[in-house]
N, CA, C and O atoms as CSV, one atom per row, in Angstrom:
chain,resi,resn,atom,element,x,y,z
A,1,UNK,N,N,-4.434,19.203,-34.530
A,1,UNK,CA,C,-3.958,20.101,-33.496
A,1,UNK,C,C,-2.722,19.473,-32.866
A,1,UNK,O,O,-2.625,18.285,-32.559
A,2,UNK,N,N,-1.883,20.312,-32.726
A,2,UNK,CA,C,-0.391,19.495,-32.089
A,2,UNK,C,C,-0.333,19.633,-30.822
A,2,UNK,O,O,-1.418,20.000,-30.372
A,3,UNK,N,N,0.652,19.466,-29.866
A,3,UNK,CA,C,0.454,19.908,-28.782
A,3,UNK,C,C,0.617,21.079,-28.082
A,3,UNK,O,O,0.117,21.136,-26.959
A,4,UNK,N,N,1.299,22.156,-28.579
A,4,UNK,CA,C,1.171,23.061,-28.444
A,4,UNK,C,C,-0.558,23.633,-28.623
A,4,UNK,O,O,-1.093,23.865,-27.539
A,5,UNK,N,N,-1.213,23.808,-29.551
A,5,UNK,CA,C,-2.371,23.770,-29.135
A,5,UNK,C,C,-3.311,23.194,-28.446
A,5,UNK,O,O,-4.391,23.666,-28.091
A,6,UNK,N,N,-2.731,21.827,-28.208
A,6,UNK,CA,C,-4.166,21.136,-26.796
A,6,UNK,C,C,-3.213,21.560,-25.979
A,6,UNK,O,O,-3.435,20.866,-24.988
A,7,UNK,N,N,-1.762,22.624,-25.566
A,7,UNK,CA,C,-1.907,22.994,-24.301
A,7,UNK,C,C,-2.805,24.346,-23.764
A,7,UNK,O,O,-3.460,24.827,-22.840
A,8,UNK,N,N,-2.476,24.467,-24.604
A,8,UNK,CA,C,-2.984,26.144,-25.116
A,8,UNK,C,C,-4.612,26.087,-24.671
A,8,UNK,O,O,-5.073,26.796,-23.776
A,9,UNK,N,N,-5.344,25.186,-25.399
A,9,UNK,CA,C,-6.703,25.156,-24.715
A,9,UNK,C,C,-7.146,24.182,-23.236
A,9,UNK,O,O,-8.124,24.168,-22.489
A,10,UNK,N,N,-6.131,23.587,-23.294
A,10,UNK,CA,C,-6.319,23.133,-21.401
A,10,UNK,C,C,-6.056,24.226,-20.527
A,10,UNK,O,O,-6.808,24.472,-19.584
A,11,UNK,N,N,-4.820,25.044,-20.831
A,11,UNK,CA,C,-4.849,26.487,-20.328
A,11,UNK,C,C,-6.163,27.396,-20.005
A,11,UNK,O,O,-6.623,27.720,-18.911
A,12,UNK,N,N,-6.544,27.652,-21.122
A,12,UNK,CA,C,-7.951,28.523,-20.906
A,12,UNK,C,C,-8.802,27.849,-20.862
A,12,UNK,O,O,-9.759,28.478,-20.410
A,13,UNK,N,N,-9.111,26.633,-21.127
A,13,UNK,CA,C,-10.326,25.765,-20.365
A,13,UNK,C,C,-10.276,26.154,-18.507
A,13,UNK,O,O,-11.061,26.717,-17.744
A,14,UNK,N,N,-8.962,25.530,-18.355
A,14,UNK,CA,C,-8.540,25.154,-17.312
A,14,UNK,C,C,-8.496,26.925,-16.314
A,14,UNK,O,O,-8.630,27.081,-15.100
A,15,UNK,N,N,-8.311,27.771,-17.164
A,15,UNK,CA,C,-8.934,28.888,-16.473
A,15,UNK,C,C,-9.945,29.830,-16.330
A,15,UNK,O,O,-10.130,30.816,-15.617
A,16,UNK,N,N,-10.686,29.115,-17.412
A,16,UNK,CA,C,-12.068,29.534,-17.140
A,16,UNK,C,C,-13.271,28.694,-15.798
A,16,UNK,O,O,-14.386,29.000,-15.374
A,17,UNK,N,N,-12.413,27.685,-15.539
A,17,UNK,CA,C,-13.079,26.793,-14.377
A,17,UNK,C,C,-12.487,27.362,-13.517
A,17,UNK,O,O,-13.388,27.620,-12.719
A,18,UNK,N,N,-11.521,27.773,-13.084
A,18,UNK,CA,C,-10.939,28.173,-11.756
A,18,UNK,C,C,-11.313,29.586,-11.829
A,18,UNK,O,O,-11.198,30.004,-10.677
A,19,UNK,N,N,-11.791,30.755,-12.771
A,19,UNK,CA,C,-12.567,31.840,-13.087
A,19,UNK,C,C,-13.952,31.528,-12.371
A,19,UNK,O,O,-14.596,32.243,-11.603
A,20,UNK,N,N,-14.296,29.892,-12.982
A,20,UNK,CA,C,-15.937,30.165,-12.676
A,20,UNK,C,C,-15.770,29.727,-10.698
A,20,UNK,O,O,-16.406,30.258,-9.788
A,21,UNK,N,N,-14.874,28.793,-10.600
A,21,UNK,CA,C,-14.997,27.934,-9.165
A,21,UNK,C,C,-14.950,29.731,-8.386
A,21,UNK,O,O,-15.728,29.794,-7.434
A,22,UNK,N,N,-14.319,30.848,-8.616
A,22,UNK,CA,C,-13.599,31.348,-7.642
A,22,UNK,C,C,-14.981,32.552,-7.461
A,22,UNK,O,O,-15.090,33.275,-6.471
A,23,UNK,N,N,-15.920,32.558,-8.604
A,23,UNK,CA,C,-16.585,33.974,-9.118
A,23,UNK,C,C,-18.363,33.416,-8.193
A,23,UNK,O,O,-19.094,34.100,-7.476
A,24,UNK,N,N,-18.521,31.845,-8.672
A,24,UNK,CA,C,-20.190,31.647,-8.725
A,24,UNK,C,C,-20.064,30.447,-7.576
A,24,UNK,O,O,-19.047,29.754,-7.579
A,25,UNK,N,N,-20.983,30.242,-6.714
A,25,UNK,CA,C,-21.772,29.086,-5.908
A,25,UNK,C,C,-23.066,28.446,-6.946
A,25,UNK,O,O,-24.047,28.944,-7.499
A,26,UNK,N,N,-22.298,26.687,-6.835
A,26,UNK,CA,C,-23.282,25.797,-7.450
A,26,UNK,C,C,-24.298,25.460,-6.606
A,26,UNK,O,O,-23.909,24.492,-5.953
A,27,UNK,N,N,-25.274,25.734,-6.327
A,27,UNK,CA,C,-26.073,25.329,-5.470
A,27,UNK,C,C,-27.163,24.040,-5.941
A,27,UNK,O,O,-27.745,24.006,-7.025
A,28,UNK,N,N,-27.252,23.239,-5.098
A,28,UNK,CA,C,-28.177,22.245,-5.526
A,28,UNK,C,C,-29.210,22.115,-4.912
A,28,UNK,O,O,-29.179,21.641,-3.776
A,29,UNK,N,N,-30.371,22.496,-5.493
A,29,UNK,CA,C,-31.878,22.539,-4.369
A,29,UNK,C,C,-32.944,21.622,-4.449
A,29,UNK,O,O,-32.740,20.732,-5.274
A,30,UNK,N,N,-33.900,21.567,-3.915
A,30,UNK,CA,C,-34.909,21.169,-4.692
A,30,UNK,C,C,-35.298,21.209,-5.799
A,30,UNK,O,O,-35.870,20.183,-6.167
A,31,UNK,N,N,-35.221,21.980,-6.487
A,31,UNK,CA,C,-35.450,22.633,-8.120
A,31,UNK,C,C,-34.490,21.873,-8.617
A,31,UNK,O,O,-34.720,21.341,-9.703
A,32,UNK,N,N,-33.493,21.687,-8.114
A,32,UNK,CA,C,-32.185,21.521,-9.470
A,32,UNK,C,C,-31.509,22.193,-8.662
A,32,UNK,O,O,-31.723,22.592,-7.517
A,33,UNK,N,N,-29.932,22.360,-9.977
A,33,UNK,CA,C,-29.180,22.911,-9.801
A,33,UNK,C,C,-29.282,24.780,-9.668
A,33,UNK,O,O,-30.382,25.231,-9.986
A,34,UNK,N,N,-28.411,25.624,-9.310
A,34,UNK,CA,C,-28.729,26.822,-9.261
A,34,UNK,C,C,-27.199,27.469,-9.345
A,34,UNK,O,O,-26.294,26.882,-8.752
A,35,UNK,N,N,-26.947,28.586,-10.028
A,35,UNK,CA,C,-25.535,29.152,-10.233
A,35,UNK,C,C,-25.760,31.118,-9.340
A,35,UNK,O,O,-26.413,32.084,-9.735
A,36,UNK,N,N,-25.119,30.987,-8.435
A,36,UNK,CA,C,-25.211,32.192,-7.908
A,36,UNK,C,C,-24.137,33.165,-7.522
A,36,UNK,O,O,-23.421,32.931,-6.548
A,37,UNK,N,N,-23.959,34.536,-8.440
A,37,UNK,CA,C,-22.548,35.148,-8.194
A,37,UNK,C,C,-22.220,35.000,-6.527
A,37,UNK,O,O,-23.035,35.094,-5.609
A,38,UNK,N,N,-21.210,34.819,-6.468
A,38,UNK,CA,C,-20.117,35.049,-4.834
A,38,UNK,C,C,-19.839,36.252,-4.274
A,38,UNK,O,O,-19.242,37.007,-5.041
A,39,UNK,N,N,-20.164,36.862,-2.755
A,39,UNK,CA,C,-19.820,38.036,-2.654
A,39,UNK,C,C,-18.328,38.090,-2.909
A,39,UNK,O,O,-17.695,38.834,-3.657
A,40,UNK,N,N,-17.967,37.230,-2.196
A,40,UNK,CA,C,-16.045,37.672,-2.098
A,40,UNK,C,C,-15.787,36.618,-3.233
A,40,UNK,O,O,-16.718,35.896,-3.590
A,41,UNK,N,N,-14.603,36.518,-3.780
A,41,UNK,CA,C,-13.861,35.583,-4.629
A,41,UNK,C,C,-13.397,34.584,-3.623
A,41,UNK,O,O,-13.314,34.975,-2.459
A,42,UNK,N,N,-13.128,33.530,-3.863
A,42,UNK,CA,C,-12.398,32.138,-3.262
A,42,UNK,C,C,-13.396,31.153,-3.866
A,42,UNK,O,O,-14.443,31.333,-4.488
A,43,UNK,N,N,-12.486,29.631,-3.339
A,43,UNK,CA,C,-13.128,28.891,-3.581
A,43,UNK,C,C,-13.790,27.972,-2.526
A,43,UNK,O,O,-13.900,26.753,-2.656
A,44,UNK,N,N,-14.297,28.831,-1.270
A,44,UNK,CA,C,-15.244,28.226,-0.654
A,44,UNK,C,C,-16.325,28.251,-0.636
A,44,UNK,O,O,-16.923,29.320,-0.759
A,45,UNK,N,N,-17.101,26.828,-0.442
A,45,UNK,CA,C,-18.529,26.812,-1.013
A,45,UNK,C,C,-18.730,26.838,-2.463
A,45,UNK,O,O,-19.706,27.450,-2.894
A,46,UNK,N,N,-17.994,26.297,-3.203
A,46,UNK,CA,C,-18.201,26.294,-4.725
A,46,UNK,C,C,-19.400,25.492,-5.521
A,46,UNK,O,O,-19.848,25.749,-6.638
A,47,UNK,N,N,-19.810,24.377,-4.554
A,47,UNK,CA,C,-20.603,23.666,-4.407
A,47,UNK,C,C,-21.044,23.406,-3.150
A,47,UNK,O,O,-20.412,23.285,-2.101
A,48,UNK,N,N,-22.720,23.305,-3.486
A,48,UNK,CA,C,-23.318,23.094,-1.965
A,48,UNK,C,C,-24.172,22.806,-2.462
A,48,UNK,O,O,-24.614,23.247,-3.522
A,49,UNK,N,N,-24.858,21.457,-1.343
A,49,UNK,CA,C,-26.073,20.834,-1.239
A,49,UNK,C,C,-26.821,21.619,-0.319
A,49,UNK,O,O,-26.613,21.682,0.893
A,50,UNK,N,N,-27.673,22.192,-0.938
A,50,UNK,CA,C,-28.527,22.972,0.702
A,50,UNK,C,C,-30.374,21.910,0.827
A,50,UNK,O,O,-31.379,22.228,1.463
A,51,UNK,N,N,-30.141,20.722,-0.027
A,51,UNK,CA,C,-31.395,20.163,0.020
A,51,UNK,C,C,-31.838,20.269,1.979
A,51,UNK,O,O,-32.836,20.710,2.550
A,52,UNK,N,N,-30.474,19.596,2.541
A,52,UNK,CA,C,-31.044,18.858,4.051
A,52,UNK,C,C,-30.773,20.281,5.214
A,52,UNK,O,O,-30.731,20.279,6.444
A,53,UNK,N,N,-30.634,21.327,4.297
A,53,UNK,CA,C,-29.963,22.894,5.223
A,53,UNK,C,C,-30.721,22.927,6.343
A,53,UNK,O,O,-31.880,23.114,5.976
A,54,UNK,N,N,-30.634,22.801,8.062
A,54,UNK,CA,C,-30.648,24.023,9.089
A,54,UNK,C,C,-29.964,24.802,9.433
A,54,UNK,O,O,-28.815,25.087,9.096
A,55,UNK,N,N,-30.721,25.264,10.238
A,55,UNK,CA,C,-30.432,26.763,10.840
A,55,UNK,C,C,-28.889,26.860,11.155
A,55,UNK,O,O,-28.227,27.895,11.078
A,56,UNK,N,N,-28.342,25.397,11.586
A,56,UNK,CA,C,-26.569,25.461,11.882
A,56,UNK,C,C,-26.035,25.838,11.027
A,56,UNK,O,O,-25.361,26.868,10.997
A,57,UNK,N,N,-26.309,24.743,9.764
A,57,UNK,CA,C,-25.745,24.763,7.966
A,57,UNK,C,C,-26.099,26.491,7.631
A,57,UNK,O,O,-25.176,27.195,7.220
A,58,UNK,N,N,-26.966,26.864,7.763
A,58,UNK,CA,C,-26.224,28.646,7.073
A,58,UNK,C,C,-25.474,29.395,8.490
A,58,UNK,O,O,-24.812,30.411,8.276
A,59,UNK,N,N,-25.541,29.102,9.306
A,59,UNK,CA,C,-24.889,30.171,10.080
A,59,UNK,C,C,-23.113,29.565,9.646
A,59,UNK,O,O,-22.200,30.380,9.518
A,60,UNK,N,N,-22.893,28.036,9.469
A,60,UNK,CA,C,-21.499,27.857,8.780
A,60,UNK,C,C,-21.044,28.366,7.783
A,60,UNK,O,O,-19.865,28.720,7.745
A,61,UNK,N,N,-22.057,28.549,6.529
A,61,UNK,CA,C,-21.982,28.736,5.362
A,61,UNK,C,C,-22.592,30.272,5.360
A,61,UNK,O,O,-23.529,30.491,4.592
A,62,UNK,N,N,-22.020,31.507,6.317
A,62,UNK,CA,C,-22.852,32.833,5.902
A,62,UNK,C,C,-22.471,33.313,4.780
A,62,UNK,O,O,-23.321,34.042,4.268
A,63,UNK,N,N,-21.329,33.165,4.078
A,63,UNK,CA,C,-21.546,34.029,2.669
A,63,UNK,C,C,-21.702,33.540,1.167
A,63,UNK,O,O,-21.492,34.058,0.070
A,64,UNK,N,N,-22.269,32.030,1.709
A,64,UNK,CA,C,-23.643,31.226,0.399
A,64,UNK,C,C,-24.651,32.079,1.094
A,64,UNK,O,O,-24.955,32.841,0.177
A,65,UNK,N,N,-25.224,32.370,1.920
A,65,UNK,CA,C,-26.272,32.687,2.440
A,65,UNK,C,C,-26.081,34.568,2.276
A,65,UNK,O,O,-27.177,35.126,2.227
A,66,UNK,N,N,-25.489,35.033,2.236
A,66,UNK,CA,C,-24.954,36.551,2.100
A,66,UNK,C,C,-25.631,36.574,0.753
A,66,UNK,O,O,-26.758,37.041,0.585
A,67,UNK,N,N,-24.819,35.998,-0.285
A,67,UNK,CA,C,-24.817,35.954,-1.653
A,67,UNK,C,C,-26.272,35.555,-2.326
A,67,UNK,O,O,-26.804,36.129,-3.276
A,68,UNK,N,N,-26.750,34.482,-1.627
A,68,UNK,CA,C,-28.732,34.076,-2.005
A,68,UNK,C,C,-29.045,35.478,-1.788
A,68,UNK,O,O,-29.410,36.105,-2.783
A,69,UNK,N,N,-28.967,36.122,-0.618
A,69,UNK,CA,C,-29.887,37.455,-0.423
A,69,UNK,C,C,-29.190,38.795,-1.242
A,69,UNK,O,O,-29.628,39.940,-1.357
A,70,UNK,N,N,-28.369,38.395,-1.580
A,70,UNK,CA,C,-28.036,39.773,-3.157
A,70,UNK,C,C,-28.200,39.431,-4.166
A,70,UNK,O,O,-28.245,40.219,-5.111
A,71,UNK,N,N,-28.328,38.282,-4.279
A,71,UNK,CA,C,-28.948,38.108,-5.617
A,71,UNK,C,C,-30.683,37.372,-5.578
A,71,UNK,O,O,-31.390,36.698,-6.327
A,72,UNK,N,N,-30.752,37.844,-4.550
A,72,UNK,CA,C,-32.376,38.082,-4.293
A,72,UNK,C,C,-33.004,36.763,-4.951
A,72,UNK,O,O,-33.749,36.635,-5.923
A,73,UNK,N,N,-32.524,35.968,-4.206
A,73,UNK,CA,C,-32.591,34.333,-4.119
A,73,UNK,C,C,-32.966,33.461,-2.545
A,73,UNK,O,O,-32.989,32.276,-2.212
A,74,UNK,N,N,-33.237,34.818,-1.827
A,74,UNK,CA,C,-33.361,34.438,-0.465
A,74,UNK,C,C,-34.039,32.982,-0.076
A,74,UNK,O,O,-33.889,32.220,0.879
A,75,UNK,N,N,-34.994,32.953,-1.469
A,75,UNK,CA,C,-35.991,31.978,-1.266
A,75,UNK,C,C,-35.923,30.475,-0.897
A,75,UNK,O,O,-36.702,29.666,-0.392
A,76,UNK,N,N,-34.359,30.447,-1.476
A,76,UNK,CA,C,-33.907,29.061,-1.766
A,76,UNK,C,C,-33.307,28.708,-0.072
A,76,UNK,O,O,-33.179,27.600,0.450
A,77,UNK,N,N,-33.103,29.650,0.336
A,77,UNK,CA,C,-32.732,29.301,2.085
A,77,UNK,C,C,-34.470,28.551,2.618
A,77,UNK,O,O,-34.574,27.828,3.609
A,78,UNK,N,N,-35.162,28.772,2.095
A,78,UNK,CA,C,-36.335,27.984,2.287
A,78,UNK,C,C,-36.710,28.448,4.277
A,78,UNK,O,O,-36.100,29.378,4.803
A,79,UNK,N,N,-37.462,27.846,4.842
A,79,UNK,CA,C,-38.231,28.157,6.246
A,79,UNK,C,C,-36.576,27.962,7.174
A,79,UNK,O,O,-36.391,28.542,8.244
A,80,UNK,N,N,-35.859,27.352,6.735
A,80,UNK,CA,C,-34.881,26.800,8.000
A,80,UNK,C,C,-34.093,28.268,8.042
A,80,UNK,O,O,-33.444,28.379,9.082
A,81,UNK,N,N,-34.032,28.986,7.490
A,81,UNK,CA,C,-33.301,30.001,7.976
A,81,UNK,C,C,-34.508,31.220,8.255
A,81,UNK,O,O,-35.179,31.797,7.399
A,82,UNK,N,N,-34.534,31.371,9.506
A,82,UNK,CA,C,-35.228,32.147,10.506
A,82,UNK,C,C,-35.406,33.689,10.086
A,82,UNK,O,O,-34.522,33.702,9.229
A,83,UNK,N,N,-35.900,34.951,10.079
A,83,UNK,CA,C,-36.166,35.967,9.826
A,83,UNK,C,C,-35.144,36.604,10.661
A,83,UNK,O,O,-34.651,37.351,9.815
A,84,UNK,N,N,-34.531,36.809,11.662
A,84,UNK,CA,C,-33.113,37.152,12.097
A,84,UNK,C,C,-32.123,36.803,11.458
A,84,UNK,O,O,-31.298,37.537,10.913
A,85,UNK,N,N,-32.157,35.528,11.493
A,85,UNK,CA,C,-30.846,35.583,10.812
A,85,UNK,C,C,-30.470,36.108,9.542
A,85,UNK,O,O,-29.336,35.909,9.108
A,86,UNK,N,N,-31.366,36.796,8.871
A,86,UNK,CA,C,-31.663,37.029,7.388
A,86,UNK,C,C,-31.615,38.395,7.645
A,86,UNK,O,O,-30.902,39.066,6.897
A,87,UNK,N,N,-32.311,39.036,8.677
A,87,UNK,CA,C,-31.760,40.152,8.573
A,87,UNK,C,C,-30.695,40.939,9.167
A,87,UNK,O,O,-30.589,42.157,9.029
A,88,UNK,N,N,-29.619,39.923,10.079
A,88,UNK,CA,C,-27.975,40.114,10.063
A,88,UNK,C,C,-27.824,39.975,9.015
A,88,UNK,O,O,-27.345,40.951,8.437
A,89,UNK,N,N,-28.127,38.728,8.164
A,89,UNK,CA,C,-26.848,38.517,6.897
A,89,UNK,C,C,-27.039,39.961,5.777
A,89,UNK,O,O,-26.074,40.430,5.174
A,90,UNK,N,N,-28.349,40.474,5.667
A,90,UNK,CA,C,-28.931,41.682,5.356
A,90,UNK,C,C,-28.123,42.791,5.522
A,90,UNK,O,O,-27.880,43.606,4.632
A,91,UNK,N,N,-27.519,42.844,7.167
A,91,UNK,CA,C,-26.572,44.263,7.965
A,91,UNK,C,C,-25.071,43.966,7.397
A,91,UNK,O,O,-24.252,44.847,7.138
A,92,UNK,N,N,-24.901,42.820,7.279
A,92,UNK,CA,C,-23.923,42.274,7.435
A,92,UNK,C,C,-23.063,42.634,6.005
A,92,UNK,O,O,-21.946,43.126,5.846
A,93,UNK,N,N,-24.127,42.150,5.012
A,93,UNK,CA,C,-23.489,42.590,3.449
A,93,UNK,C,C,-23.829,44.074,2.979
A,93,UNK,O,O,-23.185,44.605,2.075
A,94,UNK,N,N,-25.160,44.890,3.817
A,94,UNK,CA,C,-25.401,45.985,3.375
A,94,UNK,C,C,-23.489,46.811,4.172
A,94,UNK,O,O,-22.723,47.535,3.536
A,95,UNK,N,N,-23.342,46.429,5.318
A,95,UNK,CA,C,-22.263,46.672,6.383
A,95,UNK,C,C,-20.643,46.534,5.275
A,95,UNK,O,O,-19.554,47.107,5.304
A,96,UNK,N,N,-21.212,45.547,4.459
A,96,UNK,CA,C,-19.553,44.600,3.185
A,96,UNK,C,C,-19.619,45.885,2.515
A,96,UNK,O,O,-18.715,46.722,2.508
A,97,UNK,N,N,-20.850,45.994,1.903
A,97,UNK,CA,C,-20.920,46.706,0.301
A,97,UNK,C,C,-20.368,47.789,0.833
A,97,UNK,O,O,-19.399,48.152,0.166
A,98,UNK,N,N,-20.604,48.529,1.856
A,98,UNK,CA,C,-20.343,50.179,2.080
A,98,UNK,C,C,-21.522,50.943,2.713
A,98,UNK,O,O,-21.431,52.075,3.190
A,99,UNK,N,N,-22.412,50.346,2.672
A,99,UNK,CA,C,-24.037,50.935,2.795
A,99,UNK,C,C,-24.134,51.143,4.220
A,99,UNK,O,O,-23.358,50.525,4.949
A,100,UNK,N,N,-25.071,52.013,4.763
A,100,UNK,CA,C,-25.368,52.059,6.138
A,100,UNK,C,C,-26.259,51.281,6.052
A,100,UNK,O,O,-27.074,51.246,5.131
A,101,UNK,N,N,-26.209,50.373,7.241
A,101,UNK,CA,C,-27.775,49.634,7.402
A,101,UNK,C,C,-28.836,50.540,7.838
A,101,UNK,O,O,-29.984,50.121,7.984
């Protein structure tokens, strides 16, 4: 392969990671690792430790926490995130998508 082709595939390597950083949240839990689509695109929160998460850590992080509850992963917010706050983040993305709450 010359170099024209190893640029060629650092290219689409290289944009299929900034595809995945901008699309999915790495989450790391108890279980392991966990890959969860993103409501909005960017690259915040691309990775997150939610092993040591309270109640502060998701109200910083609401749309890792938006995104667990659409992809019906709520679970992984584990006891520290309270039944209110779950059901703002609930109004909040039903409120994103278009939906009436």
């Amino acid at each position: 392969m010359g170099r024209l082709g190893a640029f060629v595939w650092g290219v689409v390597i290289g944009g299929a990671l900034v595809y995945g950083a901008m699309s999915y949240h790495v989450i790391n839990t108890q279980d392991g690792l966990k890959v969860v689509p993103k409501v909005t695109a960017g690259f915040a929160d691309t990775y997150v430790d939610i092993r040591g998460f309270g109640l502060d850590d998701w109200t910083r992080h609401r749309a890792l926490a938006m995104a667990l509850i659409k992809a019906d992963k709520a679970e992984l917010m584990g006891e520290t995130a309270s039944l209110p706050l779950r059901e703002t983040l609930e109004g909040w993305l039903k409120g994103f998508q278009g939906e009436n709450p």
